[in-house]
Phi, psi and omega in degrees: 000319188289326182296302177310319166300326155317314157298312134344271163346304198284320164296322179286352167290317161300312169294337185279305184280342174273017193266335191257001164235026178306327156282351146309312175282340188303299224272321164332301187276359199256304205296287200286335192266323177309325163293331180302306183287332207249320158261351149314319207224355201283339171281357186292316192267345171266357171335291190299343182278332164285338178296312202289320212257305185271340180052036177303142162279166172295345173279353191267323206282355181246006158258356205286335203282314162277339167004276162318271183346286193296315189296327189288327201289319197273002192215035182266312170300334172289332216238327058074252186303335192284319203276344158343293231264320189270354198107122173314312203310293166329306189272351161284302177295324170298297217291330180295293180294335134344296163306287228280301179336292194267052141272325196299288173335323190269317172306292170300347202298121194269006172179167189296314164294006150310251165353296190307334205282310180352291178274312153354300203280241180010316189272338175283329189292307170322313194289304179323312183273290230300309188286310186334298194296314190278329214273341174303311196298318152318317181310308176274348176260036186332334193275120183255034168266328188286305171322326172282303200291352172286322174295277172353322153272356136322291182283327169327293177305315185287321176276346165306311175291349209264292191277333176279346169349271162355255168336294173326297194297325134352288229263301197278321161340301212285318229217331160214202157281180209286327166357260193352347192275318173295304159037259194309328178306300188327287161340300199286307191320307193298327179252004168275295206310325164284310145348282206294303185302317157311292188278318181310134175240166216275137164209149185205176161257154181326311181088046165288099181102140179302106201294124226271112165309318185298297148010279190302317178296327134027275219239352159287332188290317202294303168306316200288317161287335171292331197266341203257010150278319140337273168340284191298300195333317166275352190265002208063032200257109181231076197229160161295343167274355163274307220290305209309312176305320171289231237299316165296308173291000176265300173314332183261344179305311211291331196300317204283306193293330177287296197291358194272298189316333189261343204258158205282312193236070194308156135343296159225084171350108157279344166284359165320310228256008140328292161316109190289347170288325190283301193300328177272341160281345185296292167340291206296331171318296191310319202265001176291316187271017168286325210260287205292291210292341148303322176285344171280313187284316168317314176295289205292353168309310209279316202290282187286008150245001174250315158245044147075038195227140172279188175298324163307297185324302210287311141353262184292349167286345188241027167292319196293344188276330174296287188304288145017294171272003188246336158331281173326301213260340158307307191310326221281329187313281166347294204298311195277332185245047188230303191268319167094185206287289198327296202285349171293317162310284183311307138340304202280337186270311159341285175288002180284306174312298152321295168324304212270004168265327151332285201235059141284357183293322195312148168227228185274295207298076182327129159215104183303280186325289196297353187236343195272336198288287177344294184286346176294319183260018186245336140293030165256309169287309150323302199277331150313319177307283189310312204299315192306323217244289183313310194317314176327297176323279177332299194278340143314003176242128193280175179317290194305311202281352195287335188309277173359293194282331180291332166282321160315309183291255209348290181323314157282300121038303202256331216264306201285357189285303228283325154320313168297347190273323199282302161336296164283317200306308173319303178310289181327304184322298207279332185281326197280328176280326162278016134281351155260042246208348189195064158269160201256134213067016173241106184299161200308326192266324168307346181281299166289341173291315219270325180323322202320295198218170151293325176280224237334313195294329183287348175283343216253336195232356176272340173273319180288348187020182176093158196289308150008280198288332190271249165358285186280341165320283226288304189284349176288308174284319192295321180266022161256325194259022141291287176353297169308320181270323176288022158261331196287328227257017173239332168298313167301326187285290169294035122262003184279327167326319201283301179308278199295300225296329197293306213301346172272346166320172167264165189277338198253157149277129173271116187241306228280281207256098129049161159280143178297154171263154188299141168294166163117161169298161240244127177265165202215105199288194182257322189264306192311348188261359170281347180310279174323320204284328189287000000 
């Protein structure tokens, strides 16, 4: 009697102290999503420094870029799910040293296989940390008016990360070699690791039934062949080394989603997605990150190769977009419990929508105003969109379940950025190439090499010089930037798309009373049973 009260005790204290440092852990865990978000994108500007030093081929050099991605993307449910059944806390700090390790690994690399196995390493850290940071963050907010504004500054930092990558990576370039970009990571690693083990506190589930490994590899095999199929798919790779992955990884997800439904203690509860709030915010991710992230790749085409802006520029021409979104995601709590999830969803993809009709005006022509307006609202609206949709997601997950569910949003998240690339890239494609197909005085095969891109055509006419070369330079621009407005205006249809599917949200924020939990047996966190005990 006397051990239990004692045990009791010993738990409201823990809970007691994570309860008196829960914006402590806010910032702790904001700290870990900002390096994750910040490598994701800090390599894009040492590509050519890295070309020059390492001397990759092009296949090495397109794992070097993708890597990360595709590895994180493919290992947010395993891991995710591992931090349910050993503890989040854990699997965050292994994901923190981890991190640190292969940036150092990555910083030194002395050949291109090197580097890949590296962001790999990277990218298994990345999977680790990423579901962790939202399933703690469920943990430590039970409250869910506190709990939106925790997101919200969640999502803030992630779009903070998103855009200084670039800039960063910019920056150190400038001032050292490309290492510095890996770097950088270390510093921040050596000091979330005492910090989250100090502060953070441990929550796992009961651990009912034995945690199905075969599942997981699963659903890693499944994820990794399906996105990097994605991938080539947006890259214009249409071969059998796009289609054999892609149709193998979509055959083992369906295997996988058939064995979670027959098994007594699945992987992931899939009656999650039972629940018309969980499955429609999942939905509205994918098409959120459908719509930006191909409209993010196509804009920065437009700046620097139609009006002429170097990579700084184009840069600082899309900050407003950023800022915007870090607005949105301060707003949205307030924003959320004024409106509630529908009209809040449904708003953001409406004005998202408006932006992205705001600048099919774009032309051959810089207008600074029309694009600083556009982009102020097409991040703003988005980001209302996401914080709204994530936020759903979360509370709509009982408790035992947030590693699970938090991976499911990441997953969608990574799945619906790497669709939306293949998708408008196709679309873009399809409005850009058959205009250049008869320009006059360009022979037929200089026609088709220039149809690839733009950056070709211009190299294409830039070899043919001559009144030739000035004629396809000219129709080359004029059909990206038709391309462009039929991609914002097929971008705008999924997002109005998005605007009804939100319409299944609840109209209210449910604040009062708790989510219902799924039947079946019940995982019991660390902190709810110091709760209880008190």
């Amino acid at each position: 009697m006397s051990g239990t009260t004692t045990a009791a005790v010993g738990l409201r204290r823990r809970a007691a102290g994570a309860g008196a440092n829960r914006w402590v852990v806010l910032v702790v865990l904001c700290v870990s999503l900002l390096l994750v978000a910040v490598d994701a994108t800090v390599l894009h500007v040492a590509v050519p420094a890295v070309t020059e030093d390492l001397r990759p081929g092009a296949i090495e050099l397109l794992w070097i870029v993708d890597t990360y991605p595709l590895v994180c993307a493919s290992l947010l449910i395993l891991f995710g799910t591992l931090g349910d059944r050993v503890g989040r806390r854990r699997v965050l700090l292994l994901g923190y040293a981890l991190f640190g390790v292969a940036s150092a690994m990555a910083a030194f690399a002395g050949s291109a296989e090197v580097l890949i196995v590296a962001r790999a390493l990277l990218g298994v850290g990345g999977a680790m940390i990423m579901p962790a940071t939202l399933s703690i963050l469920r943990q430590v907010f039970p409250d869910r008016r506190e709990r939106a504004l925790a997101i919200g500054i969640w999502s803030a930092v992630a779009a903070v990360g998103a855009a200084a990558g670039p800039l960063l990576g910019g920056f150190l370039l400038e001032h050292f070699w490309w290492g510095a970009v890996f770097l950088v990571n270390i510093p921040l690693m050596l000091v979330s690791l005492p910090v989250g083990r100090l502060l953070l506190p441990e929550s796992r589930g009961a651990g009912d039934g034995p945690w199905d490994v075969v599942g997981a590899l699963m659903a890693a095999a499944g994820l990794f062949g399906a996105v990097l199929g994605v991938k080539r798919l947006g890259g214009g790779e249409a071969d059998a080394f796009t289609f054999v992955p892609l149709l193998a990884g979509a055959a083992l997800v369906v295997v996988f989603v058939r064995r979670q439904r027959r098994r007594t203690h699945p992987l992931v509860d899939l009656r999650m997605f039972s629940r018309p709030a969980f499955s429609t915010s999942v939905g509205c991710i994918v098409l959120a990150m459908l719509a930006l992230v191909g409209l993010e790749l196509i804009a920065a085409q437009y700046l620097q190769l139609v009006l002429g802006l170097s990579p700084l520029e184009t840069g600082l021409r899309l900050l407003p977009l950023t800022f915007a979104a870090m607005a949105a995601g301060l707003a949205g709590a307030r924003l959320l419990r004024r409106f509630g999830p529908r009209r809040m969803v449904c708003g953001g993809f409406c004005l998202t929508a408006a932006a992205v009709v705001t600048l099919t005006a774009m032309g051959g022509s810089d207008n600074a105003g029309l694009l600083l307006f556009g982009f102020v609202l097409l991040g703003f609206g988005l980001e209302t969109t996401l914080f709204a949709a994530y936020e759903s997601m979360l509370s709509e997950a009982p408790p035992e379940q947030a590693g699970g569910a938090a991976a499911i949003g990441e997953t969608s998240y990574q799945l619906g950025a790497g669709i939306g690339i293949a998708l408008l890239g196709s679309v873009m494609n399809a409005a850009y190439a058959p205009g250049l197909s008869s320009v006059p005085g360009v022979p037929a095969a200089a026609s088709a090499a220039a149809g690839h891109s733009l950056g070709e055509a211009y190299e294409v006419a830039g070899r043919l010089g001559g009144a030739a070369g000035v004629a396809l330079r000219r129709t080359a621009r004029d059909c990206f930037v038709h391309g462009l407005h039929v991609t914002l205006l097929v971008s705008a249809g999924l997002l109005l798309l998005g605007a009804v599917m939100a319409l299944r949200l609840p109209r209210v924020m449910q604040c009062e009373a708790p989510a219902v939990e799924l039947p079946g047996p019940r995982e019991v966190t660390e902190v709810t049973e110091s709760r209880v005990s008190a």
